[in-house]
C-alpha positions in Angstrom: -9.5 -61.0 -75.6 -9.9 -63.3 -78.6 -10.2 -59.8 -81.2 -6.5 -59.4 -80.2 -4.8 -58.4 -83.8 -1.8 -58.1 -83.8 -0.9 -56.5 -87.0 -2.6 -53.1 -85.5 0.6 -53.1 -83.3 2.8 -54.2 -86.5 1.6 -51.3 -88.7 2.0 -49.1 -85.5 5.6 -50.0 -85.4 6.4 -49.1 -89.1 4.0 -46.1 -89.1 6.4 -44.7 -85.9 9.3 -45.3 -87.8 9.1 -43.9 -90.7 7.6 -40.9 -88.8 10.7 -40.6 -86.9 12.8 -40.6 -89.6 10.7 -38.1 -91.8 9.6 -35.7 -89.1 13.2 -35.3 -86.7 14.5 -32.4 -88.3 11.7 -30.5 -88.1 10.7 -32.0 -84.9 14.3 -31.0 -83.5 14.0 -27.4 -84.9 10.6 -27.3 -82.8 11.7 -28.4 -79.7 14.4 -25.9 -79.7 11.9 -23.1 -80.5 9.7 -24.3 -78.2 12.1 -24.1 -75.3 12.5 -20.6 -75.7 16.0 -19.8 -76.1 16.1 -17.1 -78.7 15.9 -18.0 -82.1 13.9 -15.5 -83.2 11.9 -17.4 -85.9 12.3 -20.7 -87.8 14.1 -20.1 -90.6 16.4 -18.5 -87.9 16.7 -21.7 -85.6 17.8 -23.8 -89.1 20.2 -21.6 -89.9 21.7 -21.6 -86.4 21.4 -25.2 -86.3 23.2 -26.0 -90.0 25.9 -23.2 -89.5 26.8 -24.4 -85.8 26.1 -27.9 -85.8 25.7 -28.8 -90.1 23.0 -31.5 -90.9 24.2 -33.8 -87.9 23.0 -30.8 -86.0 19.3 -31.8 -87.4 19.2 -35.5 -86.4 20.6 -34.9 -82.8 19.8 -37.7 -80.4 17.5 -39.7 -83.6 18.9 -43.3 -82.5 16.8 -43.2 -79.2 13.3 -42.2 -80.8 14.2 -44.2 -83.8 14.0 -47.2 -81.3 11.6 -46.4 -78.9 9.1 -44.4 -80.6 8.4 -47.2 -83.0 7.7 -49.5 -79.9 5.5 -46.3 -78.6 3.1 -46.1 -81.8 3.2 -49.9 -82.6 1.1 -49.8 -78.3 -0.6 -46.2 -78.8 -2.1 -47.9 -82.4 -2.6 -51.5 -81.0 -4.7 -50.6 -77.8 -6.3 -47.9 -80.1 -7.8 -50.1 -82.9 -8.9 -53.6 -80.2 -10.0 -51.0 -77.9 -12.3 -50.2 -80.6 -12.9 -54.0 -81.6 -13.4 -54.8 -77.6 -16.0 -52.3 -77.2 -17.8 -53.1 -80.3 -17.6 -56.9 -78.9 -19.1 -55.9 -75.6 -22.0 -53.6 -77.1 -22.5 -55.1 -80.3 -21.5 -58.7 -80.1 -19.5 -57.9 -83.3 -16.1 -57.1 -83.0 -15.7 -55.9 -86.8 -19.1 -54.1 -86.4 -18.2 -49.9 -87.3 -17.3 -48.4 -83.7 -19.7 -45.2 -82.7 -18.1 -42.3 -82.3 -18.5 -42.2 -78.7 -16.4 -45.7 -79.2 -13.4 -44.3 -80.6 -13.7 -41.1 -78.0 -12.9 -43.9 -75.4 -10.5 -45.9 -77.1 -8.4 -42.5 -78.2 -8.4 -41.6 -74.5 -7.5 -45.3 -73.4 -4.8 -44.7 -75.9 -3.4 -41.2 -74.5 -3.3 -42.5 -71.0 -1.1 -45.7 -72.2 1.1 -43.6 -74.2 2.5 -41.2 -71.8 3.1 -44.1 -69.2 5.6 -45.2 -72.4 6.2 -41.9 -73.7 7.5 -39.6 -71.4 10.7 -40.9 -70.6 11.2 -41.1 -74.3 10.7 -37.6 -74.9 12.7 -36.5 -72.0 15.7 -38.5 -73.3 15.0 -37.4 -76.9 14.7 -33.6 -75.7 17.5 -33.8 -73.5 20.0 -35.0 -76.3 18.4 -32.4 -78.6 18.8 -29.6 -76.5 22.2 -30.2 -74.7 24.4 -28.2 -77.4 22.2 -25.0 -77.9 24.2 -21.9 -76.9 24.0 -21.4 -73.6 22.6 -17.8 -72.8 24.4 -16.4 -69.4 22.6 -13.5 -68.4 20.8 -13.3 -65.0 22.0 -17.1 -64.3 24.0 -16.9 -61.0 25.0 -20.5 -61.6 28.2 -22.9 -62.8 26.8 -25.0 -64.9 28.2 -27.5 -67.1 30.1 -25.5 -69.5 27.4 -25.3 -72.9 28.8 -27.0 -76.4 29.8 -29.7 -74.6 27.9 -32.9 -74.3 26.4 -33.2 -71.0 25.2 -36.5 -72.2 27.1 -39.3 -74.3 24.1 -41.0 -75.6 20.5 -41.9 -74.9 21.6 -44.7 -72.4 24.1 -42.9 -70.8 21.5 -39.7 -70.6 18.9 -42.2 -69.2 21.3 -43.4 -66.4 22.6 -39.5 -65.6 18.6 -38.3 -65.6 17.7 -41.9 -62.9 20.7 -41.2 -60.7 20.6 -37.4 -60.4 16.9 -36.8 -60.4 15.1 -40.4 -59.6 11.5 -41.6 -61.3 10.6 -38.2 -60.6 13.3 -37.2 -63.4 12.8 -39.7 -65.8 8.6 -38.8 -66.1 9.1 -35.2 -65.6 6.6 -33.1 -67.6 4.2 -36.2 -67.3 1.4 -34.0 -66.2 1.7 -31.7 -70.0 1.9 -34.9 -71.6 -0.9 -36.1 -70.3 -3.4 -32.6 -71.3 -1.5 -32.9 -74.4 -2.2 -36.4 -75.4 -5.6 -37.3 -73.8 -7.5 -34.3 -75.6 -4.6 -34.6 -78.9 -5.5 -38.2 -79.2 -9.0 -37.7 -79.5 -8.9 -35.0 -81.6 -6.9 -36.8 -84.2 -8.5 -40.2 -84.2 -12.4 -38.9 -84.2 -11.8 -36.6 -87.2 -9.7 -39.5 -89.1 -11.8 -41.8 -88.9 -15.1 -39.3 -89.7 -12.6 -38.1 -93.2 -12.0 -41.5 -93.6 -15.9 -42.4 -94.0 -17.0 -39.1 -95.8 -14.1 -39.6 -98.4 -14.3 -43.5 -99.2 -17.0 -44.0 -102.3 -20.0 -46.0 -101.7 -19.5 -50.0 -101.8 -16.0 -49.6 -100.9 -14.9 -51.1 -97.6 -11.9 -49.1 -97.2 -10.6 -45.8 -98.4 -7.6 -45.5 -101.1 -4.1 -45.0 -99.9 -4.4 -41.1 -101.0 -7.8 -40.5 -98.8 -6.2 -42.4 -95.9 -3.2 -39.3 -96.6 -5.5 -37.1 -96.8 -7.4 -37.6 -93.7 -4.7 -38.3 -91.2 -2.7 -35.2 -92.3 -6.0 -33.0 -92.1 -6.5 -35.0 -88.6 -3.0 -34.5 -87.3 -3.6 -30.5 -88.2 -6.6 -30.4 -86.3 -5.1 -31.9 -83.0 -2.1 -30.3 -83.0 -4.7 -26.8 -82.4 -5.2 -28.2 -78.6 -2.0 -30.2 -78.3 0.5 -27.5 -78.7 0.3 -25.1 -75.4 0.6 -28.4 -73.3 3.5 -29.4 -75.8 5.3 -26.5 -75.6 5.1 -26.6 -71.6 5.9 -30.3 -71.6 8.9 -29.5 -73.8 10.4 -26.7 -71.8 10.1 -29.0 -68.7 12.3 -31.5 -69.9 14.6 -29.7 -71.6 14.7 -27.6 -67.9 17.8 -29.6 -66.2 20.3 -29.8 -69.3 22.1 -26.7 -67.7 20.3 -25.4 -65.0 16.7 -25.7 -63.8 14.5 -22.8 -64.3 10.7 -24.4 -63.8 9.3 -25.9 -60.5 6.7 -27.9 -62.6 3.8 -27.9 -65.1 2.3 -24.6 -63.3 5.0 -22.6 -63.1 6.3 -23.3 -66.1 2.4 -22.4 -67.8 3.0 -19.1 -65.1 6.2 -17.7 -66.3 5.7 -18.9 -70.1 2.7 -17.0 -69.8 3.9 -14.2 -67.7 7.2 -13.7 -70.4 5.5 -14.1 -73.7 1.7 -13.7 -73.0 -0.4 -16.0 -75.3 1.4 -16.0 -78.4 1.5 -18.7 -80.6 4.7 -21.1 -80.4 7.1 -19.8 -82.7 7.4 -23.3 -84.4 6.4 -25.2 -88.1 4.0 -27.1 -85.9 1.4 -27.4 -88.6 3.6 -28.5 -91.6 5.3 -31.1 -89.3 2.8 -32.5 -87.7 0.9 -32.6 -91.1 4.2 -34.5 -92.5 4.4 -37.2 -89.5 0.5 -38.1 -89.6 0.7 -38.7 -93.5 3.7 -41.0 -92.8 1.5 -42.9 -90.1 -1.6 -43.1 -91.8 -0.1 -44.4 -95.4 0.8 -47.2 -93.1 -1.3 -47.7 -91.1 
């Protein structure tokens, strides 16, 4: 594909960083609510989490993501943006021609099915390291599990090996059915509304918008997604963080079943909106 650029995949890179190292608190605060393991309430959780565990408590298991999330959005932002220059290519003859929006609908989806192929086992390992020292709740578990507040895994390498020897492939891409109804619909719903904010905000006979509309849309965009994403995050959370101790879920319809069936259709107890608002700022100032 002679559009190839490669500095889509470069800015992808340093807009997953940064997110990672802005948003893992919050997003470690979020996982544990979302697991259901009672907190209570946020401000709950990080008091639970500084008091037992202090700040280290907040970055828990930060190394792997820091790594490997980076590689993720560097792909999920490269196939994204020459998906968009490809298709444009093929209808236009221009590969720098503005995409339609039924152009970036396809290459958002493109881009949700390539990032859960590279994703999943990320978030398993990154969930897994996050969720291995929560207090361990005993009642109605007939089971003698590894005894809680004590690492069950020594590292994301180590926790990646345990996961591929005990539970297979199968392990290693478990919740990949949540991730992918989180991310195919998520995707799209962050990347149509960006780049629509992006063109209503950017003043006539400019060819870009300025750094603070480029904010401003991909936080507003990340808000909007994060509406479908979260049922299918919480389930694909509480699927992978199933196995630390003991394993409570069968898979992605039992675990919608008894979420469901315990807490109705509440809203995830969870600073979704503020974090997810934080992380796409991040990416889009970069990117």
């Amino acid at each position: 594909m002679g559009s190839l650029q490669l500095q889509d995949f470069v800015a992808g890179w340093v807009g997953g960083a940064a997110s990672v190292v802005v948003g893992h608190p919050l997003d470690t605060i979020k996982t544990r609510l979302q697991a259901g393991q009672g907190y209570g309430n946020t401000l709950n959780c990080v008091l639970t989490v500084y008091r037992n565990e202090s700040v280290a408590g907040f970055f828990k298991g930060m190394s792997f993501p820091l790594a490997s999330i980076s590689v993720y959005s560097s792909v999920v932002f490269g196939v994204f943006s020459n998906t968009q220059r490809l298709l444009s290519q093929l209808r236009h003859g221009d590969p720098s021609r503005t995409p339609a929006l039924a152009d970036v609908a396809l290459a958002s989806m493109v881009a949700g099915f390539i990032s859960v192929g590279i994703g999943t086992p990320v978030d398993l390992v990154k969930i897994r390291l996050q969720m291995q020292t929560q207090p361990y709740i005993k009642a109605n578990i007939k089971l003698k599990p590894t005894v809680p507040g004590f690492p069950v895994y020594q590292g994301p390498i180590h926790c990646f090996r345990t996961v591929l020897q005990k539970e297979g492939i199968a392990g290693i891409y478990r919740g990949m059915g949540a991730m992918l109804l989180r991310d195919v619909p998520g995707y799209c719903l962050y990347f149509i509304p960006y780049t629509i904010f992006c063109g209503w905000i950017t003043p006539d006979g400019c060819i870009s918008p300025n750094p603070f509309s480029i904010c401003l849309a991909g936080g507003v965009a990340g808000a909007i997604s994060w509406g479908t994403a979260t049922p299918m995050d919480v389930v694909k959370s509480r699927l992978q963080a199933d196995g630390v101790y003991l394993n409570k879920y069968k898979g992605t319809l039992d675990c919608i079943l008894q979420s469901y069936q315990n807490e109705g259709l509440k809203p995830s107890q969870q600073p979704a909106v503020w974090f997810v608002f934080c992380r796409q700022v991040r990416k889009a100032t970069v990117i």
